[in-house]
C-alpha positions as CSV (number, residue, x, y, z in Angstrom):
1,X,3.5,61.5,-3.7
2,X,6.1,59.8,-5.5
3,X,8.6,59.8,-2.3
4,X,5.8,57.8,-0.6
5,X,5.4,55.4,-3.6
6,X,8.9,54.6,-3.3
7,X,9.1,54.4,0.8
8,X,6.2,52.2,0.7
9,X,7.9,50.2,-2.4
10,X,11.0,50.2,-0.1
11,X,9.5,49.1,3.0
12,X,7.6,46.7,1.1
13,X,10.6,44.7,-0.1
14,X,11.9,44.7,3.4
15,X,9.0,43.1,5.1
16,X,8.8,40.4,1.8
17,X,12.1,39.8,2.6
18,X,12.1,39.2,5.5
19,X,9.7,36.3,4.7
20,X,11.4,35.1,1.7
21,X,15.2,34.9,3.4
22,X,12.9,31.8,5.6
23,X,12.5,29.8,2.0
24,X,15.3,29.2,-0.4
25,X,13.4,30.1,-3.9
26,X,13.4,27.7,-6.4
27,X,12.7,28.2,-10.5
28,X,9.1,26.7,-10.6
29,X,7.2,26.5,-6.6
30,X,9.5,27.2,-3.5
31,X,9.7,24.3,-1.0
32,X,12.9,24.1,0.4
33,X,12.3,25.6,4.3
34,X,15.3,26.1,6.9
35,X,14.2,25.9,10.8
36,X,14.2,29.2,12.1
37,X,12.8,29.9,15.8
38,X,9.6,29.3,17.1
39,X,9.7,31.7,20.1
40,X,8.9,34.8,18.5
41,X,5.9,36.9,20.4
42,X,2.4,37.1,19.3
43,X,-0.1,39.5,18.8
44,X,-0.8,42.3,20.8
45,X,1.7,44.8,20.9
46,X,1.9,47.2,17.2
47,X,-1.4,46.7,16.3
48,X,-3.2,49.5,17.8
49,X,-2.9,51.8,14.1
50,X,-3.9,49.0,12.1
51,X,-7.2,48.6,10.5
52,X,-8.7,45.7,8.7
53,X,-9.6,46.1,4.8
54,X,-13.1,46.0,4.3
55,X,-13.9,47.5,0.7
56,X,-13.9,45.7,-2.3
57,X,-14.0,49.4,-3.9
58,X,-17.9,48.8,-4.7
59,X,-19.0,46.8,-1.4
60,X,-17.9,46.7,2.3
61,X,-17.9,43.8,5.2
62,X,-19.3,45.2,8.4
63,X,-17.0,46.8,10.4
64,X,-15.4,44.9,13.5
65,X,-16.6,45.8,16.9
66,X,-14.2,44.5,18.8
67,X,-10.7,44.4,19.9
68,X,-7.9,43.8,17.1
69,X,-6.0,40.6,18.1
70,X,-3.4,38.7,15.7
71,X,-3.1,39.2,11.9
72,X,-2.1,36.0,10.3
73,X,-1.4,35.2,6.5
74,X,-3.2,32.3,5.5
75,X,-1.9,29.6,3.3
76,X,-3.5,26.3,2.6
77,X,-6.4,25.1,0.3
78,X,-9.9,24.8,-0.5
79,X,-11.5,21.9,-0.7
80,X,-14.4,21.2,-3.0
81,X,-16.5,17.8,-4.0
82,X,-18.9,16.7,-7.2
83,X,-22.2,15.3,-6.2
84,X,-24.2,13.8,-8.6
85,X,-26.5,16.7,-8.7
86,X,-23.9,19.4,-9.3
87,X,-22.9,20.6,-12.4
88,X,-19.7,22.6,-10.3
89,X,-17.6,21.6,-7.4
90,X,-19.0,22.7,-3.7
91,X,-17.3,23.8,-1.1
92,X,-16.5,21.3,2.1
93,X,-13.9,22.4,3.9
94,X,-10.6,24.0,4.0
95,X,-7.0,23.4,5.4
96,X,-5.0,26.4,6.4
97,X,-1.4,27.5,8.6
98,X,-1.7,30.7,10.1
99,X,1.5,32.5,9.7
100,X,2.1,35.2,12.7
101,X,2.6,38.8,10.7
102,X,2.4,40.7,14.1
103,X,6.2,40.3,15.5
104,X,6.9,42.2,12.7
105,X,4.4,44.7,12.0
106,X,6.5,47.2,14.6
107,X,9.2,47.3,12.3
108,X,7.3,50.3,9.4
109,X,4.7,52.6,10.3
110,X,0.7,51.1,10.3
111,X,0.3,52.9,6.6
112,X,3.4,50.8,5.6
113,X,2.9,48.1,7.0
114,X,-0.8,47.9,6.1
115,X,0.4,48.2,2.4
116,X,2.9,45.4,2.3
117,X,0.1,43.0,4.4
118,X,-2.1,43.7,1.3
119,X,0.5,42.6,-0.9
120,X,1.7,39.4,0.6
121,X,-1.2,36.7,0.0
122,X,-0.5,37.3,-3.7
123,X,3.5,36.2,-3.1
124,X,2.9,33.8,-0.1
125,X,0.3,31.6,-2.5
126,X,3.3,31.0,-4.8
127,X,5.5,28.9,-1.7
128,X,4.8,25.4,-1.4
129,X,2.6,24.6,0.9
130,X,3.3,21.2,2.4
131,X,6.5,22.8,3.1
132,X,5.2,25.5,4.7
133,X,2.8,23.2,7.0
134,X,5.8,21.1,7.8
135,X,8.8,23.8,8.6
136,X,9.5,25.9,11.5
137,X,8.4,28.9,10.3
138,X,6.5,30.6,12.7
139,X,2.5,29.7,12.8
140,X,0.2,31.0,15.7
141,X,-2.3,28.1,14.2
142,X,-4.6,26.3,12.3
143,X,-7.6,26.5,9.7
144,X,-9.5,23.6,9.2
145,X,-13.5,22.7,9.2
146,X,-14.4,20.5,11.9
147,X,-16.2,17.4,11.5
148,X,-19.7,19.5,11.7
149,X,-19.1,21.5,8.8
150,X,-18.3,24.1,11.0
151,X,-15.1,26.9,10.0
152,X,-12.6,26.3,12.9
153,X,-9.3,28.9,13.6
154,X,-7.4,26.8,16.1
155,X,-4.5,29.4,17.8
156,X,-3.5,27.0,20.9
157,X,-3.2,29.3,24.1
158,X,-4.3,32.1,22.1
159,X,-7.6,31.2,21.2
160,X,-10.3,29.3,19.4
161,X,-12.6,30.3,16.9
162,X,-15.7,28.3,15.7
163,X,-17.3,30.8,12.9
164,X,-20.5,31.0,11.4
165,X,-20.7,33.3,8.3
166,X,-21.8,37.2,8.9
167,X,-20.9,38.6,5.7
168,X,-18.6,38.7,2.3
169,X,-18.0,40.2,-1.0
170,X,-16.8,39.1,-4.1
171,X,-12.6,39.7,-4.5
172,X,-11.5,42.9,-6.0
173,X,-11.0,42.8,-9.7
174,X,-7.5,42.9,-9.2
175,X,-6.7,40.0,-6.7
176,X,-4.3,37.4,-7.5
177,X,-6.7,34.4,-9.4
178,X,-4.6,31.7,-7.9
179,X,-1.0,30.2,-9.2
180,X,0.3,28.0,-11.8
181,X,-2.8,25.7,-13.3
182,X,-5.3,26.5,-10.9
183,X,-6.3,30.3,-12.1
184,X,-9.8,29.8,-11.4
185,X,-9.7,33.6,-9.6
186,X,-9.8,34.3,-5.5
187,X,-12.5,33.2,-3.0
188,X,-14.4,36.3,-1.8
189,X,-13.5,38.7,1.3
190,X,-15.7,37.6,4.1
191,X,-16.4,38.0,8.3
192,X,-17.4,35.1,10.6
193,X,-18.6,35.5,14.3
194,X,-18.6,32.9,17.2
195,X,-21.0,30.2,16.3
196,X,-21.0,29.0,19.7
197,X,-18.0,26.9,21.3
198,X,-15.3,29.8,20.6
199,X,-12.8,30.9,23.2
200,X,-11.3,33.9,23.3
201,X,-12.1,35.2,19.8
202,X,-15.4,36.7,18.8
203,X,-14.6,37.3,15.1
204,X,-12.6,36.8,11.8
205,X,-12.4,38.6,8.9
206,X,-10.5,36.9,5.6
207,X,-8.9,39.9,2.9
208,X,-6.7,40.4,0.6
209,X,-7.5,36.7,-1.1
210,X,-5.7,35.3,-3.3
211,X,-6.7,32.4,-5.1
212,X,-8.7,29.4,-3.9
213,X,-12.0,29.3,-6.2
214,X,-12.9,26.1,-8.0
215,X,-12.6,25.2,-11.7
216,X,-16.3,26.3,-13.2
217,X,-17.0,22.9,-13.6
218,X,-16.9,19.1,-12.3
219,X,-15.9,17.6,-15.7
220,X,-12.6,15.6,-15.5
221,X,-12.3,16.4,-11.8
222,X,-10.9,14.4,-9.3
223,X,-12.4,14.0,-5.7
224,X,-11.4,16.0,-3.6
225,X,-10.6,19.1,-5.5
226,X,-8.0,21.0,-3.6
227,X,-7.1,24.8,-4.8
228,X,-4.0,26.8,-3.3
229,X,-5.3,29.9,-1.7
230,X,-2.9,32.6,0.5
231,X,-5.3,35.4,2.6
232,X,-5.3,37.8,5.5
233,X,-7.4,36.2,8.4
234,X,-7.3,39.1,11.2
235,X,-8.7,38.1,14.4
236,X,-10.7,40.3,17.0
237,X,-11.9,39.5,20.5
């Protein structure tokens, strides 16, 4: 038991970094981003043992029914507003990069490999992320909600997702609440499906949060109110 602790603690380091060798780390938030190629493959291949988290240890998301596509790590914000008639910010959108994990999923066995994807939302939050958004590292796409309300996952040639909630859960106890002064504790776990318009996808689900809840109330905020957040957004088709 204890030789597996320490191959998965080993194999862990290696995959982190071999995202952290992209980002010089500074003292306080990283930022500073070298251009590394874009050409790596997507999806696909290596992804046949791996299977999407879906317990929360007390509840579960509905299992997928479809084909295992991408796994990306999220890393953007969510965006809330203060009406007039509420007390606490409300949700309107979101802004996310999708960062490719599957070229290098091949590299540890799917036990492995599922272990260090668990663990990487909680590191990735911590990296800045306008530099993220603006560098080279690879991104297979986009996270934004369109100008219906309506979640979009833009990945170019390799689909297009317009979701509708199906189900979520509340974060484990134990997920990362967010970083520096925005602790407010991480969004839940949750599945969309096609809500019409989609190509090529059928489903999302978002794990492994980290972060990304709003402060409990509107006083002294400012509009819009944008939290840091880092997740696992696996796609299916």
């Amino acid at each position: 038991m204890v030789a597996s602790c320490l191959r998965c603690l080993a194999s862990s380091i290696v995959f982190f970094l071999a995202l952290a060798l992209t980002i010089e780390a500074r003292p306080s938030k990283r930022s500073v981003l070298p251009n590394i190629p874009r050409n790596w493959p997507s999806g696909g291949n290596g992804l046949s043992g791996y299977n999407v988290p879906l317990s929360d240890g007390t509840q579960s998301l509905p299992a997928p029914n479809s084909t295992l596509k991408f796994i990306t790590i999220g890393r953007g914000t969510q965006n809330y507003t203060c009406t007039s008639t509420s007390p606490s910010p409300v949700l309107v959108g979101a802004k996310a990069v999708l960062l490719d994990a599957s070229p290098l999923l091949p590299l540890l066995p799917p036990g492995e490999g599922t272990a260090v994807l668990d663990l990487l939302p909680r590191y990735v939050i911590d990296f800045d992320f306008a530099a993220i958004e603006a560098s080279q590292i690879p991104k297979l796409g986009i996270h934004y909600f369109d100008s219906n309300g309506v979640p979009t996952f833009d990945l170019g040639n390799n689909g297009l997702l317009k979701g509708k909630g199906l189900a979520d859960i509340p974060a484990p106890a134990n997920a990362s609440v967010g970083s520096f002064d925005q602790g407010y504790g991480a969004v839940d776990w949750k599945t969309l499906t096609d809500a019409g318009g989609s190509v090529g996808l059928k489903e999302v689900y978002r794990v492994e949060t980290a972060g990304g809840k709003a402060p409990p109330s509107c006083a002294g905020a400012t509009k819009p109110i944008c939290i840091d957040y880092s997740a696992l957004y696996w796609f299916y088709d």
